[in-house]
C-alpha positions as CSV (number, residue, x, y, z in Angstrom):
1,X,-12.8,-14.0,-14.3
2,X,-10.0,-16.0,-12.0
3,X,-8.8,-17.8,-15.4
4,X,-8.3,-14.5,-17.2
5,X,-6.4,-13.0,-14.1
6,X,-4.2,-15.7,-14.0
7,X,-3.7,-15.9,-17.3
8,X,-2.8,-12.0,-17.6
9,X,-0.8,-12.4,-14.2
10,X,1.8,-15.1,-16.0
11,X,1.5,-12.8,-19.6
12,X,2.7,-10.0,-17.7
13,X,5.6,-11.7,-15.5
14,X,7.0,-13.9,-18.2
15,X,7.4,-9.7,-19.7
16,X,8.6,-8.5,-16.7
17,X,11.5,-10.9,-16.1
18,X,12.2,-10.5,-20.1
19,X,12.2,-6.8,-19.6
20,X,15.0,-7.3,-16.1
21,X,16.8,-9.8,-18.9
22,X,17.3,-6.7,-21.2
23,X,18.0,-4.2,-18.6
24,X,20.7,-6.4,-17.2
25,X,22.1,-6.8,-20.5
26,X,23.0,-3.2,-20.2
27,X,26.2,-4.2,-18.1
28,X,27.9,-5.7,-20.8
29,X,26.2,-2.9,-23.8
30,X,29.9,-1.4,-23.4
31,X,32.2,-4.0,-23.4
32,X,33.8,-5.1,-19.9
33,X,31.7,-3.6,-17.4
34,X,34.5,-3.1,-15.2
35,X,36.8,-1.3,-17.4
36,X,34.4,1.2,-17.9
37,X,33.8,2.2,-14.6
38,X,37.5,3.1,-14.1
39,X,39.5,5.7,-15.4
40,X,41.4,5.3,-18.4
41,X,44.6,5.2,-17.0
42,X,43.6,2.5,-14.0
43,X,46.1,-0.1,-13.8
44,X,45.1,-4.1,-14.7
45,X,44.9,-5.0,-11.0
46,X,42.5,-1.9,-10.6
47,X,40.4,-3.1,-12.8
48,X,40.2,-6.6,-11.7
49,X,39.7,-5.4,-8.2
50,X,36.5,-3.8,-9.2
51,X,36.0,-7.0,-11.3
52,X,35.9,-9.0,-8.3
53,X,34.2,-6.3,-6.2
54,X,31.1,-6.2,-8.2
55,X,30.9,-9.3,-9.1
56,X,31.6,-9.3,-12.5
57,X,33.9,-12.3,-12.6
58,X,31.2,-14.3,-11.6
59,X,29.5,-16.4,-14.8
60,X,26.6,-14.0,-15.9
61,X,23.5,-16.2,-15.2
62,X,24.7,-16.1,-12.0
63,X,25.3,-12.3,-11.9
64,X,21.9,-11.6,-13.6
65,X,19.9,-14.0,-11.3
66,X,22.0,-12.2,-8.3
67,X,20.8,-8.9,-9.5
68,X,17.4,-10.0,-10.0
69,X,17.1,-11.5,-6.6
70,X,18.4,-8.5,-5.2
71,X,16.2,-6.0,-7.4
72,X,13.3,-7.7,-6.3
73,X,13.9,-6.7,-2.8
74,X,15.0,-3.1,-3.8
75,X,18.1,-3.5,-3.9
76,X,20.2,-2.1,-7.1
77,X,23.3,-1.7,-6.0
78,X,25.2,1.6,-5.2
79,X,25.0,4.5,-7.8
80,X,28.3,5.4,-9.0
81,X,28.3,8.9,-8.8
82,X,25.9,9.3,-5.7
83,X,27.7,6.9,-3.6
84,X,24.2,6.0,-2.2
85,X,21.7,2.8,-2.3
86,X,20.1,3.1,-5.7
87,X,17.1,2.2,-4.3
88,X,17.0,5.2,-1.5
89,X,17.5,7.4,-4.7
90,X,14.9,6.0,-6.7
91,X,12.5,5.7,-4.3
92,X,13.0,8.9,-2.8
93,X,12.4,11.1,-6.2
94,X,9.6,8.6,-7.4
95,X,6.6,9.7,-6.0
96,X,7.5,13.5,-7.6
97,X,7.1,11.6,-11.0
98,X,3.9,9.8,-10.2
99,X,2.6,12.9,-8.9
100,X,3.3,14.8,-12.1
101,X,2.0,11.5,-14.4
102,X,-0.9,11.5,-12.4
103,X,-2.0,15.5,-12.9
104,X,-1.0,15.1,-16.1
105,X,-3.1,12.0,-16.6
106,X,-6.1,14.0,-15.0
107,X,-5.9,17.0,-16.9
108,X,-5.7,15.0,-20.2
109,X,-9.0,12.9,-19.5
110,X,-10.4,16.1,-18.2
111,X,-10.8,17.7,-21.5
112,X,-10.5,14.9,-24.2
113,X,-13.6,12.6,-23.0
114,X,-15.9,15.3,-22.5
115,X,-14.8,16.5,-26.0
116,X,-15.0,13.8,-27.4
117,X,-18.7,12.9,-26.4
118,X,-19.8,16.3,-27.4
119,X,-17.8,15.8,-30.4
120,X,-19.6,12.4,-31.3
121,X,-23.3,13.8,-30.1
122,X,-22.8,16.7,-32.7
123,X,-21.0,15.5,-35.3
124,X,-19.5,18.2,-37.9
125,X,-20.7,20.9,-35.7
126,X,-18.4,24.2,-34.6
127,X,-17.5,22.1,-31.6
128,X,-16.9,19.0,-33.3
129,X,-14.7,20.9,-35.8
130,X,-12.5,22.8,-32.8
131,X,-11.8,19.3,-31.3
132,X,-10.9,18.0,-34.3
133,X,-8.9,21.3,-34.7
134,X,-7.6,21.1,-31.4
135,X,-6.1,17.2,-31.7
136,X,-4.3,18.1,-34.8
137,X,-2.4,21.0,-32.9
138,X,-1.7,19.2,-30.1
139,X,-0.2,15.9,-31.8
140,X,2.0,18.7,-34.3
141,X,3.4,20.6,-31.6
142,X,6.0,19.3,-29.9
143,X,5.4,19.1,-25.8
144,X,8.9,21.0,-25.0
145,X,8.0,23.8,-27.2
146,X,4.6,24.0,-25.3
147,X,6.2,24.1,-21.6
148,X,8.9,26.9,-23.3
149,X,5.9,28.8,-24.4
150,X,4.1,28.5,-21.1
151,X,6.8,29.5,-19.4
152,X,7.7,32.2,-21.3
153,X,3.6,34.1,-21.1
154,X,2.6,32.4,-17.3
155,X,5.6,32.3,-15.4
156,X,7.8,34.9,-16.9
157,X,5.7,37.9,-19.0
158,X,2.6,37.8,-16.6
159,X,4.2,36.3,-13.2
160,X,0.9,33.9,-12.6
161,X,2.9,30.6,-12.4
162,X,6.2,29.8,-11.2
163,X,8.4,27.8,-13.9
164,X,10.8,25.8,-11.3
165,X,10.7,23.7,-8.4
166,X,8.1,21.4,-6.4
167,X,7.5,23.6,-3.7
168,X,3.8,23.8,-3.9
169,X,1.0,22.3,-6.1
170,X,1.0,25.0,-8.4
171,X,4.6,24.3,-9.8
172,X,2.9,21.4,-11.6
173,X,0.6,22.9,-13.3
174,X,2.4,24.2,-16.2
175,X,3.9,20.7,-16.0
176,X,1.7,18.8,-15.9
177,X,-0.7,20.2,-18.9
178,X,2.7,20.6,-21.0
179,X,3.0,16.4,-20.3
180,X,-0.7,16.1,-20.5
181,X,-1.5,18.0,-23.4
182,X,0.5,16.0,-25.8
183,X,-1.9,12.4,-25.0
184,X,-5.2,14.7,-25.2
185,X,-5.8,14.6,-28.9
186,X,-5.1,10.2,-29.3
187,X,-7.7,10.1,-26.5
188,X,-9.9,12.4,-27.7
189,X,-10.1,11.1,-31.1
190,X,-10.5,7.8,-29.7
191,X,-13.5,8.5,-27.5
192,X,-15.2,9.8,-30.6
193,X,-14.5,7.4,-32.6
194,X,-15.9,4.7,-30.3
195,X,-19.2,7.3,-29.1
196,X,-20.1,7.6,-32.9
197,X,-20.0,4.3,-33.4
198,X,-22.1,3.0,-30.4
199,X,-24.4,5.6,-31.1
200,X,-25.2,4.2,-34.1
201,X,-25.9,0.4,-33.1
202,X,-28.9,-1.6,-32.7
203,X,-28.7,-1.7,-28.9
204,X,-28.9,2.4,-28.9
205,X,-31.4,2.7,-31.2
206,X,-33.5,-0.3,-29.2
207,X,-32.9,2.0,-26.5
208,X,-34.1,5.2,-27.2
209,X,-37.4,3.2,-28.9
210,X,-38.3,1.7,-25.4
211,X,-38.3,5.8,-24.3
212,X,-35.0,5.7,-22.5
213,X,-33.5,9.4,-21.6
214,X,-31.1,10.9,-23.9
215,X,-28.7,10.9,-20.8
216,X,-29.2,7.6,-19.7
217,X,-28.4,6.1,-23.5
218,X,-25.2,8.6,-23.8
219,X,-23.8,7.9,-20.2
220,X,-25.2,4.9,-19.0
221,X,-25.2,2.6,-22.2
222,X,-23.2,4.6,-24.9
223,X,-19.8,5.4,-22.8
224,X,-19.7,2.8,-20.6
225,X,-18.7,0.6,-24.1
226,X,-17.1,3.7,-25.5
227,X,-14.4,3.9,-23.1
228,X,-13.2,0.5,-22.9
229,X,-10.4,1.2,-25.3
230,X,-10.0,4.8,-23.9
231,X,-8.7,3.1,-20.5
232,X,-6.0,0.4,-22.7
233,X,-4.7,3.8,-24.1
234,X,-4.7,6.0,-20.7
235,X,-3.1,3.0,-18.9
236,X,-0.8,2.6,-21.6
237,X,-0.4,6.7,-21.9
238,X,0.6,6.9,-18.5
239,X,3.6,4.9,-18.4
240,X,4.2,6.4,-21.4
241,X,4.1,9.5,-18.9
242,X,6.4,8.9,-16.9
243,X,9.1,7.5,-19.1
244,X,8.4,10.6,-21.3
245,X,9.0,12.5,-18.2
246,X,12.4,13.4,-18.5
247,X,12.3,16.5,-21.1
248,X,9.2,18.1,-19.0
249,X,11.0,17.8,-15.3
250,X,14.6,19.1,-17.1
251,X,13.0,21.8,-18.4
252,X,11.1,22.6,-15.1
253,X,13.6,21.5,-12.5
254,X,11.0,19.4,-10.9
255,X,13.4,16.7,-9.4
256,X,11.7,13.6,-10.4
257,X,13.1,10.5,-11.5
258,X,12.9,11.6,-15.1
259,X,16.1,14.6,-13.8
260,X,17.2,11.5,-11.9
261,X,17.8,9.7,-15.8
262,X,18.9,12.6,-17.5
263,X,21.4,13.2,-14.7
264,X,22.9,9.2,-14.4
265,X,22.6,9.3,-18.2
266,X,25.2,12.6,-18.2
267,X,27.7,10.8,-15.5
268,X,27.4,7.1,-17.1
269,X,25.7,6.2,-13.6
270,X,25.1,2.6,-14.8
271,X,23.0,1.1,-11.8
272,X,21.0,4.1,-11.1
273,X,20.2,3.8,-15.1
274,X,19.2,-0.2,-15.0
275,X,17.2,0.8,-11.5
276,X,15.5,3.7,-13.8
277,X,14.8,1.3,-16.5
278,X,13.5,-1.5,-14.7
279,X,10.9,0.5,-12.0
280,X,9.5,2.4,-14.7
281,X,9.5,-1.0,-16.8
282,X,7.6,-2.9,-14.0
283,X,5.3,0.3,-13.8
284,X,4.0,0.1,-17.2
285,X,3.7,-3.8,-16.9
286,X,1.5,-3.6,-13.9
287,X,-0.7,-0.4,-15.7
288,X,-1.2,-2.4,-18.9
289,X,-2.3,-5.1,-16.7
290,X,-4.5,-2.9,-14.6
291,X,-6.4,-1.9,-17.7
292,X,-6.9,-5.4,-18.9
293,X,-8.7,-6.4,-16.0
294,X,-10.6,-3.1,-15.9
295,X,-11.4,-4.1,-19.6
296,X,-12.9,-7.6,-18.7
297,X,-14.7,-5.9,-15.7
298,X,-16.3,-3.4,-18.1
299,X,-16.9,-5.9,-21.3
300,X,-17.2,-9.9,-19.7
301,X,-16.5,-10.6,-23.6
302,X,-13.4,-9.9,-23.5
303,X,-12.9,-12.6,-20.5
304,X,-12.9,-15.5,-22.9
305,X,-10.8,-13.9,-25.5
């Protein structure tokens, strides 16, 4: 088990420092970083006063190992438009965001395992047919039509939910099933997929002949294998979450960091937008690698792979 961690640990920096390489490579996407944050009419010793002031005269090994160093202590800088530490921002509307990827996350495994064990126990049946039913409207419809139509029967015709805001927990409801909704039909069909077919091997079958309960096979032997490539795709689904954040908290007002993006992304806010990049970058790494070793733990098989 220590040989796999380490091995996943260097996998998952030697992608995390490529990942910083192509977020830093966002200074120069525009041509001369510091003639683009100026105004068009700044004069040449203007310009090369910002040059020298952040640094961008320097060779850009140099700059990018600077900014590394620095990001790896949290610091990125000072936003543009803000005029504040990047890293105050960031860290300030962050936990919004995880709070929303994380209800979100929860309402999504809520339904779609449960569906999809009843689903695989009763194949072709009327609830095996509404699942199926239900994961083909859910990956059609497009999540910020959803929010718009809950907003438009909860919060606005019947006045049960309100549609802005973070005030309480029940501003992310609507939220968070509009963000969680849209990952319930891949996990659902995936945790049928994999019940139907462990309910079918030998092991199963050996099981049920030495008198084992039905809900000791299903839950205790059947699942437990089942949902091994449920967690890769929640861990992945979840970073997924909170980079896919940014339509659900404009549409809601919820000032997360996915506002945070679309606003730096309006006012060309380049450090707030490589800060952006990179934490939610280094989030998904470390989920990814979360699931692996949750993988191992559940299947030792996949230890020596």
């Amino acid at each position: 088990m220590l040989r796999f961690l380490i091995r996943r640990l260097g996998l998952a920096i030697l992608v995390a420092l490529s990942v910083s390489a192509i977020t830093f490579s966002m200074t120069y996407l525009a041509g001369d970083p510091a003639i683009a944050m100026t105004s068009e009419n700044a004069s040449e010793a203007e310009v090369q006063r910002i040059r020298e002031f952040y640094g961008f005269d320097r060779p850009v090994l140099v700059q990018y190992v600077s900014w590394l160093t620095k990001a790896a202590t949290g610091d990125f800088g000072q936003s543009l438009y803000l005029k504040q530490p990047v890293g105050d921002v960031i860290f300030d509307r962050l936990p919004t965001t995880m709070m929303l990827g994380a209800f979100a996350l929860m309402f999504a495994l809520a339904l779609s395992i449960p569906l999809g064990v009843v689903a695989a126990v009763r194949p072709n049946s009327l609830i095996d047919r509404l699942a199926l039913l239900l994961a083909v409207v859910g990956q059609a419809m497009p999540s910020f039509w959803f929010a718009l139509t809950m907003i438009l029967w909860f919060g606005i015709n019947w006045r049960l939910l309100p549609i802005s805001g973070t005030d309480s927990w029940a501003n992310f409801i609507m939220p968070a099933v509009a963000l969680g909704y849209y990952i319930t039909p891949g996990v659902m069909r995936l945790t049928r997929a994999g019940m139907l077919e462990v309910l079918r091997s030998d092991y199963i079958r050996t099981a049920r002949a030495k008198g084992v309960s039905s809900s000791s096979v299903l839950f205790k032997h059947a699942l437990r294998n089942a949902i091994i490539p449920v967690v890769s795709l929640a861990a992945v689904q979840f970073g997924f979450m909170l980079g896919g954040s940014i339509v659900i908290e404009t549409i809601f007002a919820i000032n997360g960091l996915g506002y945070l993006a679309w606003e730096s992304i309006q006012r060309a806010d380049l450090p707030m937008m490589q800060a952006i990049v990179l934490v939610l970058s280094i989030f998904y790494i470390l989920l990814t690698f979360l699931a692996d070793v949750i993988n191992a733990w559940l299947d030792p098989r996949i230890r020596s792979a």
